[in-house]
C-alpha positions as CSV (number, residue, x, y, z in Angstrom):
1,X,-0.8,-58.1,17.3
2,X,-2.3,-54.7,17.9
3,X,-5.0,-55.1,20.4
4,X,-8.3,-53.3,19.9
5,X,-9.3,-50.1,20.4
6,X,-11.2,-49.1,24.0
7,X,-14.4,-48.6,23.6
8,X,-16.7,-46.3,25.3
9,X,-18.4,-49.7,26.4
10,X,-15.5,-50.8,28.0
11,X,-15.3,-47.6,29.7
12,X,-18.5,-48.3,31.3
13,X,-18.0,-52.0,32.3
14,X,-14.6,-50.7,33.8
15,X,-16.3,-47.9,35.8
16,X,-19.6,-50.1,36.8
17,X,-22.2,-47.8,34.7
18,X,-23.9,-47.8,31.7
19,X,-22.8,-46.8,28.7
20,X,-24.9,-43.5,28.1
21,X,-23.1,-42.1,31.7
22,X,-20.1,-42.2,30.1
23,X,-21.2,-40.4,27.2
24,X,-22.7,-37.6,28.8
25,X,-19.1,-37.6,31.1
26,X,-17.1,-37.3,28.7
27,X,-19.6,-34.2,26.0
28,X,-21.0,-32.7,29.3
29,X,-24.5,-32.7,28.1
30,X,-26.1,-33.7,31.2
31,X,-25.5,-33.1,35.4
32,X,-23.4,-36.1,36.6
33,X,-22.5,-36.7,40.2
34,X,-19.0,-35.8,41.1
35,X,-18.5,-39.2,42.4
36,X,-19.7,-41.3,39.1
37,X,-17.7,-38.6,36.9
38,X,-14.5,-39.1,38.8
39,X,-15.4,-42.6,38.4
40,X,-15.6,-42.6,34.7
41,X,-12.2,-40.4,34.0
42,X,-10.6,-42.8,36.3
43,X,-11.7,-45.6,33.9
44,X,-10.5,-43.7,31.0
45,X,-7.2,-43.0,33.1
46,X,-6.6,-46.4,33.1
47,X,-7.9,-47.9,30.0
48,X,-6.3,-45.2,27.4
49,X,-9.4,-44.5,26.1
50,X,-9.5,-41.9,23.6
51,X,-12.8,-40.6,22.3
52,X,-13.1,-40.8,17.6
53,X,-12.6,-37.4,16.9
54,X,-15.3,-38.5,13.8
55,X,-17.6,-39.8,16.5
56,X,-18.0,-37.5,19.0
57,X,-18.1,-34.8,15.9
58,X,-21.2,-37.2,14.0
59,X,-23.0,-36.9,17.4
60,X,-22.3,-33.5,17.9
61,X,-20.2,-33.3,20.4
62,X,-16.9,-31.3,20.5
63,X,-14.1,-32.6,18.6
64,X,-11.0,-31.4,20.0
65,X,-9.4,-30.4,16.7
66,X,-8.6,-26.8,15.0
67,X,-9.0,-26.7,11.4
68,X,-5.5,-24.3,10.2
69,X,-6.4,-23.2,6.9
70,X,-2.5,-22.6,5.3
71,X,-2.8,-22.3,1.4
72,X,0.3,-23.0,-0.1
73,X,0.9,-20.5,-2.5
74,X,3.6,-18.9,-5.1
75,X,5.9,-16.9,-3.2
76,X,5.8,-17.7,0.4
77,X,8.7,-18.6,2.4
78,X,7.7,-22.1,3.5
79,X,10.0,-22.5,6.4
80,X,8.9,-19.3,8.1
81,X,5.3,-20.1,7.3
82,X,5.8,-23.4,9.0
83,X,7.0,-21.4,12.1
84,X,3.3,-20.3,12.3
85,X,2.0,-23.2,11.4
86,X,4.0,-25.1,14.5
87,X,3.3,-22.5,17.0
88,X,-0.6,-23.0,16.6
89,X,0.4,-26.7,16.9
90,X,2.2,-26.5,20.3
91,X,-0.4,-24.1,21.6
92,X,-3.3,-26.5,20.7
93,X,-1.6,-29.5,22.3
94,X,-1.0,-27.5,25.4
95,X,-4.7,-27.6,25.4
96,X,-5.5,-30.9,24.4
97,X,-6.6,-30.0,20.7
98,X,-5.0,-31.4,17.4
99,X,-4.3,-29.8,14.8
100,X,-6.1,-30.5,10.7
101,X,-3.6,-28.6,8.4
102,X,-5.3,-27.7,5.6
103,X,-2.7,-26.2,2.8
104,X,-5.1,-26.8,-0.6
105,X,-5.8,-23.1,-2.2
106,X,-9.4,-23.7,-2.6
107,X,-11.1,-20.3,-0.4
108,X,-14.3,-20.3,-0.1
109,X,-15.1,-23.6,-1.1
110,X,-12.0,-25.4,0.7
111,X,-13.5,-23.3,3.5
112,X,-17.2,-24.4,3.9
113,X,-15.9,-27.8,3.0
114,X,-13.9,-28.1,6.3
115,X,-16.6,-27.1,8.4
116,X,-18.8,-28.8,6.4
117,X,-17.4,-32.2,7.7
118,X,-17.9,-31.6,11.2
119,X,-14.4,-32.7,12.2
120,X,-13.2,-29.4,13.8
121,X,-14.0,-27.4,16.3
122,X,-12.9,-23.9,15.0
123,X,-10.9,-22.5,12.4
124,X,-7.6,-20.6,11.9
125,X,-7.0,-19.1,9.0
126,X,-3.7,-18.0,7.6
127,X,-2.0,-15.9,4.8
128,X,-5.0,-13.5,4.4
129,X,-5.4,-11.0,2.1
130,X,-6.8,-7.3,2.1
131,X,-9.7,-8.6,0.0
132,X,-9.6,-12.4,1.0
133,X,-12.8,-14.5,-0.7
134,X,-12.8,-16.5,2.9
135,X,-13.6,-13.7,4.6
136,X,-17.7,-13.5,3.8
137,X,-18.0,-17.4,3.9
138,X,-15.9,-17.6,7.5
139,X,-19.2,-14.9,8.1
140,X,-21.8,-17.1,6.3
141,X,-20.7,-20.2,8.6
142,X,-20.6,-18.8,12.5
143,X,-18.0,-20.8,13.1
144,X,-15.8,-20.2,16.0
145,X,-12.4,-18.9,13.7
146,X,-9.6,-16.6,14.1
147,X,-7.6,-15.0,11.3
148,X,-3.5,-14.6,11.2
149,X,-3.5,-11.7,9.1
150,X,-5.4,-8.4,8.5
151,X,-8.2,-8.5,5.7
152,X,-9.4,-4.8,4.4
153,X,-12.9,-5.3,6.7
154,X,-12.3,-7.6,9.6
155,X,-15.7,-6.2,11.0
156,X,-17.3,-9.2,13.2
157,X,-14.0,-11.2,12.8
158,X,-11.2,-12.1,15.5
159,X,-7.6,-11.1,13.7
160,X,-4.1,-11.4,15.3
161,X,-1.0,-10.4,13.8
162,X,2.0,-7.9,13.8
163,X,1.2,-4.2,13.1
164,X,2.9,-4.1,9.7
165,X,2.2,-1.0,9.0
166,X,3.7,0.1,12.2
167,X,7.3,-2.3,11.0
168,X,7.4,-0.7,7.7
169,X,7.3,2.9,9.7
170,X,10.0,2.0,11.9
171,X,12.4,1.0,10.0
172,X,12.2,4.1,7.9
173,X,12.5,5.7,10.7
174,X,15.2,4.6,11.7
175,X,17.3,5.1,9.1
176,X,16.1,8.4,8.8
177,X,17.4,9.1,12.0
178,X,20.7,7.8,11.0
179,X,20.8,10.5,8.4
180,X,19.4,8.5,5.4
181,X,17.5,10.1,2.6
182,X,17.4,7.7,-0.2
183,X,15.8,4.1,0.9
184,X,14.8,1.1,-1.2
185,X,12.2,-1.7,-0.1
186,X,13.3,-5.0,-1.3
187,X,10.0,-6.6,-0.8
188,X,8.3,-9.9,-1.5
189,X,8.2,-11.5,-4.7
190,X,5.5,-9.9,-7.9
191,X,3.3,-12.7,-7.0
192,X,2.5,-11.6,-3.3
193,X,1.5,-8.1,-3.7
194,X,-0.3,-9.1,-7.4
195,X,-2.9,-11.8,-5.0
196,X,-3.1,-9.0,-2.5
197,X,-1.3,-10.7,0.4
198,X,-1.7,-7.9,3.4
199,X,1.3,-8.2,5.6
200,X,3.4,-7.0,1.8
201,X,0.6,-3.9,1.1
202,X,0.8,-3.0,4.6
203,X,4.1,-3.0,5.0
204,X,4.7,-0.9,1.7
205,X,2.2,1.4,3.3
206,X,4.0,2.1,6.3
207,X,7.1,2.7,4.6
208,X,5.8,5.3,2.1
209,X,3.6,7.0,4.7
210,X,7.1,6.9,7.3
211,X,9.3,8.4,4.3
212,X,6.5,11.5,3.2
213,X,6.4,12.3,6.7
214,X,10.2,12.3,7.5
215,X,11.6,13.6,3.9
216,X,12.9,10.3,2.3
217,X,12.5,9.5,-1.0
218,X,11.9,5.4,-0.7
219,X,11.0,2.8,-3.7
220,X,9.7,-0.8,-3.3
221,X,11.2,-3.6,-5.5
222,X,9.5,-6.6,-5.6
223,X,12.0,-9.2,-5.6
224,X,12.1,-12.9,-6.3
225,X,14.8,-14.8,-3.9
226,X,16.9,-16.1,-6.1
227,X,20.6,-14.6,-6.4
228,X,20.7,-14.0,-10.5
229,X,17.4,-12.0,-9.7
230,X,18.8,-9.9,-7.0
231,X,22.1,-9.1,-7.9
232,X,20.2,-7.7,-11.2
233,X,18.1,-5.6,-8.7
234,X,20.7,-4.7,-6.7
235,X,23.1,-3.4,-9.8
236,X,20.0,-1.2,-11.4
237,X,19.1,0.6,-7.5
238,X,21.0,4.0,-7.8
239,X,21.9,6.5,-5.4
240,X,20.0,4.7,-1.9
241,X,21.6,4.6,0.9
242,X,20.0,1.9,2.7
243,X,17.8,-1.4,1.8
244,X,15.0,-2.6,4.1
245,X,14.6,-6.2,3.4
246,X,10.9,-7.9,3.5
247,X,11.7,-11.1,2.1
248,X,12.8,-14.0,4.0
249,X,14.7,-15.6,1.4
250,X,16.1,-13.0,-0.4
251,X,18.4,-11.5,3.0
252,X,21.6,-14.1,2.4
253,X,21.1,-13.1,-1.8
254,X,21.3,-9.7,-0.5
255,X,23.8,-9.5,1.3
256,X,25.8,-12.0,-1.0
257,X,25.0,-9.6,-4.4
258,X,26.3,-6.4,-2.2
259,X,29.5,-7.9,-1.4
260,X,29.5,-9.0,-5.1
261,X,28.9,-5.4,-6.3
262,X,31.8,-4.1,-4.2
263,X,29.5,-2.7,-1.7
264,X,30.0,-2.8,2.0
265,X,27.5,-3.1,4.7
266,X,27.0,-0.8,6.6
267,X,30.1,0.9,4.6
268,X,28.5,1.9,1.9
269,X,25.2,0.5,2.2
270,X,22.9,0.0,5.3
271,X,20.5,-3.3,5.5
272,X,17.7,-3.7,7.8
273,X,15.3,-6.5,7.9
274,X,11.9,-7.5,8.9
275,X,12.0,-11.2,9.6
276,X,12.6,-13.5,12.6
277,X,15.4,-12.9,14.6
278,X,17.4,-15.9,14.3
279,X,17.3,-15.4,10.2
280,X,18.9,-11.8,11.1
281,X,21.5,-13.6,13.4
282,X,21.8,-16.3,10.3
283,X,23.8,-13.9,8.1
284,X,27.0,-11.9,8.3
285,X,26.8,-9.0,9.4
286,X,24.3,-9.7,11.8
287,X,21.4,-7.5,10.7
288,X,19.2,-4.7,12.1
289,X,15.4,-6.4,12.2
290,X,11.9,-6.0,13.1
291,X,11.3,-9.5,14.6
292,X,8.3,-11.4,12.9
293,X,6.5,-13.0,16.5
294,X,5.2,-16.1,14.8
295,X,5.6,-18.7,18.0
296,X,3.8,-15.0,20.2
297,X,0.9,-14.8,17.2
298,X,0.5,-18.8,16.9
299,X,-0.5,-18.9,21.0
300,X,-2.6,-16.0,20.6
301,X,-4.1,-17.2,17.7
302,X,-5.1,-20.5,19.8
303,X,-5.8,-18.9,22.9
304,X,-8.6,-16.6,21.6
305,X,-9.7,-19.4,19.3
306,X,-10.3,-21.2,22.5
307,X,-11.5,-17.9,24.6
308,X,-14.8,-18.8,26.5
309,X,-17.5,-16.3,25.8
310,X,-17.1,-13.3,28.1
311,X,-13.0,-14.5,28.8
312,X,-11.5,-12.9,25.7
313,X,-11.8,-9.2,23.9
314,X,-14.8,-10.1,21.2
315,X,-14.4,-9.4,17.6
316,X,-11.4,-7.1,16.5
317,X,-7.9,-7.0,15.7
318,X,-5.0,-7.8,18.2
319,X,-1.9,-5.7,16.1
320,X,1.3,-6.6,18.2
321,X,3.5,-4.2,18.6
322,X,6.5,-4.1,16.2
323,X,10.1,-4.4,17.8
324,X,13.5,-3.2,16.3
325,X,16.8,-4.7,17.6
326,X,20.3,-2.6,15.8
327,X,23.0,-4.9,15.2
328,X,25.9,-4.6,12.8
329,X,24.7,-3.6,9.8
330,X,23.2,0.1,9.8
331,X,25.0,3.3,10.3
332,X,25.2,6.9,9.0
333,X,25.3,7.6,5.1
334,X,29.2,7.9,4.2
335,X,30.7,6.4,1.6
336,X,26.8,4.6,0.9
337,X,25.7,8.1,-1.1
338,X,27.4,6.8,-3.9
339,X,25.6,4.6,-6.6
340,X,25.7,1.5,-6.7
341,X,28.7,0.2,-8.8
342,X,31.3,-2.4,-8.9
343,X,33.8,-0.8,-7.2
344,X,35.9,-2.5,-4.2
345,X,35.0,-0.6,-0.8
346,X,36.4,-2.4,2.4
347,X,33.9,-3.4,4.7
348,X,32.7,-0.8,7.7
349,X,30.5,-3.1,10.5
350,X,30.4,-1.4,13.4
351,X,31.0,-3.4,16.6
352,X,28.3,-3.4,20.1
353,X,25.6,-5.1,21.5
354,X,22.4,-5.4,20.1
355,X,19.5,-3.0,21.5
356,X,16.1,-3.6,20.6
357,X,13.6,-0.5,20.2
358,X,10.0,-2.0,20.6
359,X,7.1,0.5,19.1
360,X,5.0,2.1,21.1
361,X,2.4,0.5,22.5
């Protein structure tokens, strides 16, 4: 039979004190002696007592949970999302929080309902967008709360994330320096960029400001990841040279649709990627990519979430810098100026190491 749970009166019977001492040992409210608070902890030491996260919250005192708001929405690529979703985990436990996932699409609402119950200590929000509704409740409820994304006016608020723009502007860049002049932006699916999800508008933006400034004539494409979709994508692009790739899913359709097409890569066609390096490393040819940090913005997420007043920066946006590691699958235009047809082209990867190129920061 389970036995019951430890109570904070056992906690004081253990330790020889009275019940309210080891309340104000364990929320801090009030001065204890060093020797009766080392007293107490040992008792907790011993007993396994762990505070009700309901409890302590009902009485005001701190929780020891963060609240990740993670709507689950059309379009996302769950298993990367996850990746953000478990590096705010680990980084939490590391500092003896828990984690409430909270994936209902409800915004505002969902939002003041969660902090509403008193059952967390802050908030992380996640896939934000340029005009998110969250943004003037997370305002209204001076809550402690840190956003994963970039809103169009993250005035007052504390946002992390990777300088899109900045990705979207490399990898033009990159290819332009290989000689390119034609590029195409296979990008995420309608449904993103219709909701307004910034990391997809900010990485358009930096690869149409990249391509005015170094004379290349680049299209987006949303595309949904699912082969039938792309290969029709891929057969309609004519005359570019080289794809970037913003969608997670989409890369092994991609790549799968090219060879289908008779195209080679980086033969015919280069490929470049923003995504997580071990999705780039999942496909053959290895492909040129601007990592996506999640496990870097999940810590930092936490850790400025956690910041004591005068430890961390304030209100403002962390961008981290965008880093671009060439593998096997860019080169110069050759045979790529072609259009895209059906035609049989042997394949043209070019051997090496990789070498990664991180922005300035």
């Amino acid at each position: 039979m389970t036995p019951p749970p430890v109570t904070i009166a056992d906690v004081a019977r253990h330790a020889g004190v009275s019940a309210s001492t080891v309340s104000y040992v364990l929320s801090g409210k009030r001065a204890i002696s060093a020797v009766t608070r080392e007293k107490v902890l040992a008792s907790v030491r011993v007993l396994g007592f762990h505070p009700h996260a309901g409890a302590r919250a009902l009485a005001g005192n701190r929780s020891n949970i963060i609240a990740l708001a993670l709507p689950l929405r059309a379009g996302q690529n769950v298993p990367v999302v996850m990746r953000f979703a478990a590096a705010v985990v680990d980084a939490a436990r590391s500092c003896d929080y828990d984690v409430l996932l909270v994936t209902a699409d409800e915004g505002a609402a969902g939002l003041r309902r969660v902090a509403g119950s008193a059952l967390a200590d802050g908030l992380i929000l996640m896939d934000v967008e340029t005009d998110d509704e969250r943004v003037p409740a997370l305002r209204d409820l001076n809550r402690p709360s840190v956003l994963i994304g970039l809103p169009a006016d993250p005035a007052g608020l504390i946002c992390v994330d990777l300088d899109f723009t900045r990705a979207g502007e490399m990898c033009v860049e990159h290819l332009a320096a290989l000689g390119h002049r034609r590029v195409a932006l296979l990008g995420a699916p309608q449904a993103v960029y219709d909701r307004g999800a910034g990391f997809a508008h900010r990485t358009r933006e930096g690869v149409r400001a990249a391509a005015a400034r170094c004379g290349v004539e680049a299209y987006a494409v949303p595309l949904e990841p699912v082969f039938p979709a792309v290969l029709a994508a891929l057969a309609e692009l004519s005359g570019a040279t080289a794809l970037i790739v913003h969608n997670e899913s989409a890369l092994d359709h991609v790549l799968t649709a090219l060879r289908t097409l008779g195209r080679s890569v980086p033969g015919d066609v280069s490929v470049l990627a923003i995504c997580p390096d071990d999705v780039a490393l999942a496909v053959t040819p290895h492909v040129t990519n601007v990592e996506v940090p999640a496990a870097a913005l999940g810590r930092l997420a936490v850790e400025r979430l956690l910041a004591r007043p005068g430890d961390g920066d304030g209100p403002g946006a962390t961008l981290l810098p965008p880093a671009l590691t060439t593998r096997l699958s860019c080169d110069r235009p050759g045979r790529a100026v072609r259009q895209f047809s059906s035609e049989s082209s042997t394949a043209g990867e070019r051997g090496g190491d990789a070498t990664r190129t991180a922005a300035p920061g």
